[in-house]
N, C-alpha and C positions, 0 to 999 in steps of 0.2 A: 659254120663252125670255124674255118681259117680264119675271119674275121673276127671271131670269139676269140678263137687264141691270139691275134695276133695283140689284141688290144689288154689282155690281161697277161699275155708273156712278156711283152714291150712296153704300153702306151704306159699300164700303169703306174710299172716299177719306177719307170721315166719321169711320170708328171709326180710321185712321190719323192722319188730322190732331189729331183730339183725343186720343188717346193720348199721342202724342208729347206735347201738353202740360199733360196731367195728368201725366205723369210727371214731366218737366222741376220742374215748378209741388212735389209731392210730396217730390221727391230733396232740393229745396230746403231743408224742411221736415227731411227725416230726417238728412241730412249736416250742418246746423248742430246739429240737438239732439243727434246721437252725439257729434258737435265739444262740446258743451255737457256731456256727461257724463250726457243725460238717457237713459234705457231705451227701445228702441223696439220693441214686441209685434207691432206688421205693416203691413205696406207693400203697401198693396191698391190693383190698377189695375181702377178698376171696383167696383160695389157690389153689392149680392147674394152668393145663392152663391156658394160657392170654386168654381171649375172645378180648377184646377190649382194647387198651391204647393208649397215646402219650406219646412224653416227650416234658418238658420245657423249658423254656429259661438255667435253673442252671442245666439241665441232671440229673431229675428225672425224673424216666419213672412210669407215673399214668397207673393203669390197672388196669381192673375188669376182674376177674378169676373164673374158673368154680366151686370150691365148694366152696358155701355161707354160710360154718360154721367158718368164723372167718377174719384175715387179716395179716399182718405186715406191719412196714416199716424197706425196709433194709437199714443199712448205709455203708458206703464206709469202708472198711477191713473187715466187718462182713462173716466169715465163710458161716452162713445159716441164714434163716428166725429170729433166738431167738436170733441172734445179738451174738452169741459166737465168738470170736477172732481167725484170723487167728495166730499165732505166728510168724509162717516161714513167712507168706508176709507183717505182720506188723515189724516183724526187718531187713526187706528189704526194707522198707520205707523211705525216708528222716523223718528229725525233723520235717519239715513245713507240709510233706503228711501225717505223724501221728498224727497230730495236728488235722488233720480232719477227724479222724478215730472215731467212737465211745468209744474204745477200748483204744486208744492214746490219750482222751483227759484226761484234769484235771478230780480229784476224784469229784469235785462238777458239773463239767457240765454232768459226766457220771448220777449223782444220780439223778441228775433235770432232764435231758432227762428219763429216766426211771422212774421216779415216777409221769412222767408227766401223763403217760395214764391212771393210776387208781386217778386220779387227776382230770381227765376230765370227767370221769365216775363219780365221784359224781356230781362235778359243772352241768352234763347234768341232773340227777335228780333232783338235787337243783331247775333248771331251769323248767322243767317242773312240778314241784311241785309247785312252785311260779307261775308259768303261769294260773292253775289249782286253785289254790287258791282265785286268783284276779279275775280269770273270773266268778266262779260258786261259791264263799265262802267256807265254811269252816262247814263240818254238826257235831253237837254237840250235847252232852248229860249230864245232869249230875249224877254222880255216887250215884245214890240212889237208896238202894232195894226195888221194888215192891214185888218179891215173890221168898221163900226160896226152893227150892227140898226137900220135905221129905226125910229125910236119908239122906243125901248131906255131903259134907265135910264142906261146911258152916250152916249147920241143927245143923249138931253136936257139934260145935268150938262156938254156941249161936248166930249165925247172925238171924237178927230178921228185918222184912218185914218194911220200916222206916227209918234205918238206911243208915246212908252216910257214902261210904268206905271215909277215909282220907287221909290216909299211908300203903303203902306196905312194910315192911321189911324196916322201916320210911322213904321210900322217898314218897313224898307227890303224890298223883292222884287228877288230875281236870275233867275228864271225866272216864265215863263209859269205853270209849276205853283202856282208861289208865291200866283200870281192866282187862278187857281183854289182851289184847296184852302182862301184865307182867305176868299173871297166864298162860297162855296157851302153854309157852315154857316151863313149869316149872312142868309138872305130876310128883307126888312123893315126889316131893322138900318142905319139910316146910316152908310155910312161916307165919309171924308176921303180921296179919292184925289189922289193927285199925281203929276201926268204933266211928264215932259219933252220941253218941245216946240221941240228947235232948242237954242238958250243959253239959255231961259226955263224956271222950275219952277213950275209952275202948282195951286194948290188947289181940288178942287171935291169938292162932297160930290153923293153918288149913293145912290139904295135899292136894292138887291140887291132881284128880283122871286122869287117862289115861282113855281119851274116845274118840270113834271115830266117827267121824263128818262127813258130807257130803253136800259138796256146792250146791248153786245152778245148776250147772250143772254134778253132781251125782260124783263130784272126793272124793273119801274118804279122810280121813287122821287121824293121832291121835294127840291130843291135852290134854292139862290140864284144868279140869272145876271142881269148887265151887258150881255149883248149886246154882247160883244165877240169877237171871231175872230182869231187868227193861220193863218200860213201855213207851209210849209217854208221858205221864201223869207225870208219877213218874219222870222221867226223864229229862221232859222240853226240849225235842226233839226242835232242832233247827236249823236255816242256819245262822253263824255272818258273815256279808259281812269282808270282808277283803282289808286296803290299799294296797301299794306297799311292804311298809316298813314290813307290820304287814308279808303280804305274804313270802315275802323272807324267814323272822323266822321264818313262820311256814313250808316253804320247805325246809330248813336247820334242823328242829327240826324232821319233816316226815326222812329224810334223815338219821340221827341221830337213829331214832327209827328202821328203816332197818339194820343199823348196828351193835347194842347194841343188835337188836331181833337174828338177826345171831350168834353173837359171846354164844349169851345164850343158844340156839341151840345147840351147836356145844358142848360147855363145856359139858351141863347134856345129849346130846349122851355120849360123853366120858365117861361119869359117870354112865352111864347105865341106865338113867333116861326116855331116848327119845331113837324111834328105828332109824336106819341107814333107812328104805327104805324111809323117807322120802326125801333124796338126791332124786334132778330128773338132768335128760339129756337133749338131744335134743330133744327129742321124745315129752317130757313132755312139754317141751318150746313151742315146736312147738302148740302140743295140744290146752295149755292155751290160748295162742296166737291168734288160730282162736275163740275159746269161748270168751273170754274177745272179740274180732274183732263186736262181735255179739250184744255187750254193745256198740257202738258208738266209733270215732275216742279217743274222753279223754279218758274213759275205756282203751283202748290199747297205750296210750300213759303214762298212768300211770302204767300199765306191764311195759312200757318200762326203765321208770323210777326205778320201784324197780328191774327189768334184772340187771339195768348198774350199781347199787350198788352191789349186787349177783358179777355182772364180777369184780369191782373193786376189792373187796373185798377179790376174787379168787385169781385175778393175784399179791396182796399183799403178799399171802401164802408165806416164805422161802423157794421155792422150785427152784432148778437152771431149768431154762427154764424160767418161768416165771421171769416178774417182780421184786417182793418178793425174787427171788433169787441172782439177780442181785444184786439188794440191800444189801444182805446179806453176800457176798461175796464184797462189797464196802466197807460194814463196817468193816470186817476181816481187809480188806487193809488199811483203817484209822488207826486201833488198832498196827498194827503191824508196819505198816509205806512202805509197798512194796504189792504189788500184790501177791495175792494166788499163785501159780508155776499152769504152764500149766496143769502140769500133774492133777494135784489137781483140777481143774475148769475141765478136760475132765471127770473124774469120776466121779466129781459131778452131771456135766449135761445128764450122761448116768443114772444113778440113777435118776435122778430129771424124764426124761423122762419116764423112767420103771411106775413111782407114776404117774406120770400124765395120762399117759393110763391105769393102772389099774383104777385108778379115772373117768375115761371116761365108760370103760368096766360097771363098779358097776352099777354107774349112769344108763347107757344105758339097763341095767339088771332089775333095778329096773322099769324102764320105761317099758319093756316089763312085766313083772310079771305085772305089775298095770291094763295094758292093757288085758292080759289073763284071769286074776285072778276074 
């Protein structure tokens, strides 16, 4: 029975969430390069052995594969799964047969087919963000303090029980969340808050403290907080229903704040401001996944939504293997006007790999310690 549940509280929610966006992230990938004129040999959910496939009328061969951590599509000349170039069997090719090579084609249809899958990994969040909005609205607050933390970094900085945040480091906040979500990547970091107090706009600057949190279902983490509080009251706690039109903006704009909250992440780790073990793996994916599972189908379809931002986001990174690297080395070849030399693209992509499995390892590391810990 524990292994009953563990597999339908966890494995599943896990190998559905990520499905859906390896596939989304993939389709991306193969619907631009057919759009492109490029050949496409297989479209694989999953790596490993084939469990199941066909092929088509155009000789793609569809297959679902035994491990459900990820996918490709390979095109015709591709070396291996990450679309690396044959050399020797692409200059063995006619003009017309490298024309439908990934590899062989123009510099614009290469960079559109590859930028297609972190392309489609937002538009999938877009989508269910906007789905999610229309059906159930949109819950809101507004950024008024009901109560300040004695001692607090906002105690100290003069914030007073009343007051409406306005501006962060002057860009403007319309909700409470607003508050949150830009203080919380940012422990340590000073920032410029500006409150309105009565007909007065007041400037003070405050340190966001490192404090560690705990969700509702008991995952720690550390975060930056002000030590400030709202109320239903204070706050005018609300649902505004939302059109089609309004929905979209607001799933483009949730979209947006995924990626803006990342990239700020990622900066003040560098900067020593936020700790690395917040990076998670599979392990953690997997976890959230049956927890969020536990919240209802939207709950886990909104994981999923911020997952396939996370993946876009990843496979953007400049690293040869990925996406991002592909790219990366496109635009080398723009700049310069000829192709990186083989030798040069093999070393990269042995590097690129080396980083992408330490990156896995970390991750996978951290995931274990969270769990023991």
């Amino acid at each position: 029975m524990a292994i009953f549940g563990f597999l339908t509280g966890y494995i599943i929610p896990f190998v559905l969430v990520l499905s859906l966006i390896v596939f989304v992230h993939e389709m991306g990938h193969y619907l631009v390069g057919r759009w492109s004129g490029i050949r496409v040999l297989a479209f694989s959910l999953g790596f490993g052995p084939e469990i199941v496939g066909f092929n088509d009328r155009h000789g793609t061969r569809w297959k679902l594969s035994l491990i459900p951590l990820g996918g490709y599509v390979r095109f015709f000349g591709d070396a291996d799964a990450s679309s690396k170039g044959n050399a020797a069997e692409l200059n063995a090719m006619s003009s017309e047969e490298r024309a439908r090579t990934l590899n062989g084609a123009k510099l614009w249809k290469r960079a559109a087919t590859v930028a297609a899958g972190p392309i489609a990994n937002f538009l999938l969040a877009i989508l269910i963000f906007s789905v999610t909005f229309s059906l159930y609205g949109k819950a809101v607050s507004d950024p008024v303090v009901a109560e300040v933390k004695p001692a607090s970094a906002a105690a100290e900085a003069g914030v007073e029980p009343g007051d409406v945040l306005f501006a962060l480091d002057g860009s403007r906040v319309k909700t409470f969340d607003d508050v949150v979500r830009y203080v919380s990547v940012r422990p340590e970091v000073p920032i410029v808050v500006t409150v309105k107090r009565g007909d007065q706009h007041i400037d003070m600057t405050l340190t966001p403290r490192r404090t560690e949190t705990t969700d509702r279902f008991g995952n720690k983490m550390e975060v930056g907080q002000i030590g400030i509080m709202t109320t239903a009251k204070s706050g005018n706690f609300r649902v505004e229903k939302l059109g089609v039109a309004e929905s979209i903006k607001e799933g483009v704009q949730q979209t947006w704040n995924i990626v803006s909250g990342t990239y700020d992440y990622i900066h003040n780790m560098l900067a020593g401001h936020m700790n690395a073990d917040q990076l998670g793996g599979p392990i953690r994916v997997a976890q959230a996944s049956g927890q969020v599972a536990t919240l209802g189908v939207a709950a886990l379809l909104q994981l999923a939504a911020v997952l396939s931002v996370s993946i876009g986001l990843l496979n953007l990174m400049p690293i040869p293997v990925l996406d991002g690297g592909h790219l990366f080395l496109y635009a080398i070849e723009a700049v310069r006007g000829k192709p990186v030399s083989a030798y040069a693209q093999e070393i990269a992509f042995r590097v690129g790999m080396v980083m992408i499995l330490s990156l896995m390892v970390f991750a996978t590391w951290n995931d274990i310690s969270r769990l023991i810990g």
